[in-house]
N, C-alpha and C positions, 0 to 999 in steps of 0.2 A: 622533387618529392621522391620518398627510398619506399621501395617496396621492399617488405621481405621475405613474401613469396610468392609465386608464380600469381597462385588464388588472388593475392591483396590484387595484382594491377590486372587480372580477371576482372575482377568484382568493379574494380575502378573503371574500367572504361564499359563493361556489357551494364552495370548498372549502379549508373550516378547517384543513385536519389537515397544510397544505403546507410548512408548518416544521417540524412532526415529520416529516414524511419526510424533507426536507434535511438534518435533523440527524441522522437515525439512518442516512442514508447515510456523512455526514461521519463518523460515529460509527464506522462499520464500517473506513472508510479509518485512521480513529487508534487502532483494533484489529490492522489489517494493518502498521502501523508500529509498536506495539510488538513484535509476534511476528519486524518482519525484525530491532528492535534485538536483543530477546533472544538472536535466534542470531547475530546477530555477538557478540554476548558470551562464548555457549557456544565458539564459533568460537577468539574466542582465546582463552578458556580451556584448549583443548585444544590449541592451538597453541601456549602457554607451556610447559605441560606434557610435549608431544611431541616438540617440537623438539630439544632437549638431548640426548632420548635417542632418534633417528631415525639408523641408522647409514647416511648419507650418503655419507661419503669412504670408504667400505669396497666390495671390489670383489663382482661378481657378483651373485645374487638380491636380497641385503640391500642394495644398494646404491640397485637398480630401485627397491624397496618406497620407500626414505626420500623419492628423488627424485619419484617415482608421488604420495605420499600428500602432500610438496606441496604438489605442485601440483595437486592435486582441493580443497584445504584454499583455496590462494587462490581458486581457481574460484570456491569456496564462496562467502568475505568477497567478492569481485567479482559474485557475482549478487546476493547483498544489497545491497551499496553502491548498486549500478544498479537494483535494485527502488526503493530508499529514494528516490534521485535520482527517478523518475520517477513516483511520486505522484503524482497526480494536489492540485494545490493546492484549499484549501477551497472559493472562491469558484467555481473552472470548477466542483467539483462538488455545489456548491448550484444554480447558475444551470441546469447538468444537471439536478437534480429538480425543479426548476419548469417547466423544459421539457416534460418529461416529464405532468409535473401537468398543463400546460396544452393538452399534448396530448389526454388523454385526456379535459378538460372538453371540449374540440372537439367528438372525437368522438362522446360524449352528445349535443350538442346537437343533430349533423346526425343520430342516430338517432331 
């Protein structure tokens, strides 16, 4: 195995366990992007379903309702989209748990 700097075979031998943390972080992030896919799915499922029968072009209360519901509906698809967008990609958040990792050997050693 090649090290390519002093830090990597630091890291390697004072603490083993720092690819299972990268990964179970990574891990959690591709936990968090199946649950925003699923509810954009649930999303327009209910958005197929409801649309058709949303009395929109009708006047007064039931109008409000169709127009109201929406647009809380695209809100909805719109914060998931932009949650999905702004993942955090794998690498920034591996290079964040080694960070993290190699903070806390720091610390040890000036204690």
């Amino acid at each position: 195995m090649a090290f390519k700097k002093e830090a990597d075979l630091l890291l390697f031998f004072v603490v083993p366990n720092i690819h299972d943390t990268s990964y179970r972080v990574w891990k959690e992030c591709q936990v968090l992007k199946n649950r925003l896919l699923l509810s954009l799915l649930c999303i327009g499922a209910l958005l197929y379903v409801a649309v058709p029968r949303l009395p929109v072009t009708e006047d007064g209360l039931a109008g409000w309702f169709g127009v109201a519901w929406l647009v809380l509906a695209l809100m909805a698809v719109g914060g998931n989209i932009a949650a999905i967008m702004y993942l955090p990609k794998r690498n920034r958040v591996v290079r964040k748990a080694k960070l993290a990792e190699v903070k806390k050997v720091r610390l040890r050693q000036y204690q």
